[in-house]
C-alpha positions in Angstrom: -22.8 40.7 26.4 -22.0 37.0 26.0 -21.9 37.0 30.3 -25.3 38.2 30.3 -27.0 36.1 27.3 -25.5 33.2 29.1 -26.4 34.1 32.7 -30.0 34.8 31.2 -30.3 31.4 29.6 -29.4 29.4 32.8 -32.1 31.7 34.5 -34.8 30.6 32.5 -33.5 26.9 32.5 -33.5 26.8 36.1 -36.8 28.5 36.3 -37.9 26.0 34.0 -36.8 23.4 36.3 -38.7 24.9 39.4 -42.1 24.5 37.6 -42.1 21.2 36.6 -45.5 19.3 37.4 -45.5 16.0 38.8 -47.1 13.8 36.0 -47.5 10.5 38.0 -51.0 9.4 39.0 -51.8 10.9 42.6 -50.9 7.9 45.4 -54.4 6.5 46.8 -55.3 8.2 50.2 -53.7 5.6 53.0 -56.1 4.4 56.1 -55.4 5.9 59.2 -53.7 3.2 61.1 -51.8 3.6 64.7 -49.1 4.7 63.0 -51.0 7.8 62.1 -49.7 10.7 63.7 -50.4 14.6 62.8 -48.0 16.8 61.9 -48.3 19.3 64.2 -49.8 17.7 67.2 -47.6 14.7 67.1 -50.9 12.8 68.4 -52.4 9.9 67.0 -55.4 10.3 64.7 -56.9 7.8 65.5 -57.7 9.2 69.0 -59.3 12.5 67.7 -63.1 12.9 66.2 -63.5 15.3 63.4 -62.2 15.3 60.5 -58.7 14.8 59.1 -56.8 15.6 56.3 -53.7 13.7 54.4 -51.1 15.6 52.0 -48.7 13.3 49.8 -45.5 15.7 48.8 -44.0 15.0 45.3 -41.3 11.9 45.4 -43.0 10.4 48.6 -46.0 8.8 47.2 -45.9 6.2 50.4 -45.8 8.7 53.6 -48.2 11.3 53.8 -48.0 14.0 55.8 -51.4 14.0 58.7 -53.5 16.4 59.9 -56.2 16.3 63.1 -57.9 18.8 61.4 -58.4 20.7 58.6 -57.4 23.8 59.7 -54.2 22.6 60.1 -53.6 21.2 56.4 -55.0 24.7 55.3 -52.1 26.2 57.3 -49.3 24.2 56.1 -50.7 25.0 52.7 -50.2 28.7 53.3 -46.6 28.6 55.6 -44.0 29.7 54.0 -41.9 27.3 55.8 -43.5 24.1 54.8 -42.9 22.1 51.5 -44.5 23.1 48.7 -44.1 20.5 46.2 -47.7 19.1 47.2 -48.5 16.1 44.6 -52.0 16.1 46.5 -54.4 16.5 49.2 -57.0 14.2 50.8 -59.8 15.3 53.5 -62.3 13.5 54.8 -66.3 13.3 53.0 -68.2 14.0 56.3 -71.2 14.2 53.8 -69.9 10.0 53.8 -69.4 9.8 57.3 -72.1 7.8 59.4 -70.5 8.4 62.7 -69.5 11.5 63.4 -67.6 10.9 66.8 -65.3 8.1 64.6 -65.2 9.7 60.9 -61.8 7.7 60.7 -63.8 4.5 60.7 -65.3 5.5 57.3 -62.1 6.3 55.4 -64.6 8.4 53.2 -61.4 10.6 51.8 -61.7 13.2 48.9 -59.9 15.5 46.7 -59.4 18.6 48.9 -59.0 21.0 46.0 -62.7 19.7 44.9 -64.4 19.8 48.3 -66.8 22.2 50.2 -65.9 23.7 53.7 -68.4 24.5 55.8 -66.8 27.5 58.1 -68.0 29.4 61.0 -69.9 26.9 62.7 -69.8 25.6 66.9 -68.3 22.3 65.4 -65.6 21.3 67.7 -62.6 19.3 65.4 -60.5 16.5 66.7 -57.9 19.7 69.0 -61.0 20.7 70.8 -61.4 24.0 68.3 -63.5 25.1 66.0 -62.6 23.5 62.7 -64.3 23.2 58.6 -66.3 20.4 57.1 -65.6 19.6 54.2 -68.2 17.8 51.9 -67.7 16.2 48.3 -71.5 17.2 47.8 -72.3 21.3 47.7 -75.9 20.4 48.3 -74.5 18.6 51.6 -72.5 21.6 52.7 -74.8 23.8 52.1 -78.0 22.1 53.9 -75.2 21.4 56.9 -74.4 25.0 57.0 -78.4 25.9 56.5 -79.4 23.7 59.6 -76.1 24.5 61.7 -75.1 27.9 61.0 -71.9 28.7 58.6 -70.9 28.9 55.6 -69.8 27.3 52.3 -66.4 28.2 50.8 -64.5 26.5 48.2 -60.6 25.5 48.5 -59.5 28.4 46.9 -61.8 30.6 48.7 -61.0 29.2 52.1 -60.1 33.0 54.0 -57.0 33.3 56.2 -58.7 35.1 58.6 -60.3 31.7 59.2 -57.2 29.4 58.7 -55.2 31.5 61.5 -57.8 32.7 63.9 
């Protein structure tokens, strides 16, 4: 019985330990320089119109991990494979932007856990697919998805079926 209570105890300890949050204030979102390169394209950012997206990982509040687009950072969200300890998540304001063909150049970058996606629209992201807008505004999102077609999810509402089509 000893054995068990014991085993038990370091159970819950350890789960303890696996659910800690990370307390420190979030990094500010970074620029995207040259040296910005997505995670799964390997291509500069800089070269690619559309939005973008920037994850920092808990412990590395000076290297965030790039996106070209927004689909992208949804899907290393969801992977299995990729980190999880996600400190937070940065997308670009296109409600901000004033160029659309160079939304880099505005460095208009938002909470993505507070933003609105505009989904199912002909707008062709920074890999030459269809990709979300995302908007700090929901009045933004939803005139854009009004005048262009689409429509307006949240983060959490953001569909699969969308992330990995």
């Amino acid at each position: 019985m000893k054995t068990v209570l014991t085993a038990l105890s370091a159970a819950v300890l350890l789960a303890a330990c696996g659910t800690k949050e990370n307390t420190a204030p979030p990094p500010a979102p970074q620029a995207i320089t040259d040296h910005s390169v997505g995670h799964y394209c390997t291509m500069n950012l800089s070269e690619h119109n559309g939005p973008k997206a920037q994850i920092f990982l808990n412990g590395k509040p000076d290297k965030p991990v790039w996106f070209s687009t927004i689909k992208q950072m949804f899907g290393y969200t969801k992977l299995p494979e990729e980190p999880k300890g996600i400190h937070i998540i940065y997308v670009t304001d296109m409600g901000k932007v004033t160029d659309w063909s160079k939304p880099n150049a505005d460095n208009a970058w938002i909470d993505a856990k507070k933003a609105y996606y505009v989904i199912d629209t002909d707008f062709i992201g920074g890999m030459g697919a269809e990709d979300a807008l995302p908007f700090a505004d929901k009045g933004q999102a939803e005139q854009f998805a009004q005048m262009q077609g689409g429509k307006v999810v949240s983060f959490d509402e953001m569909p699969e079926e969308y992330i990995f089509k």
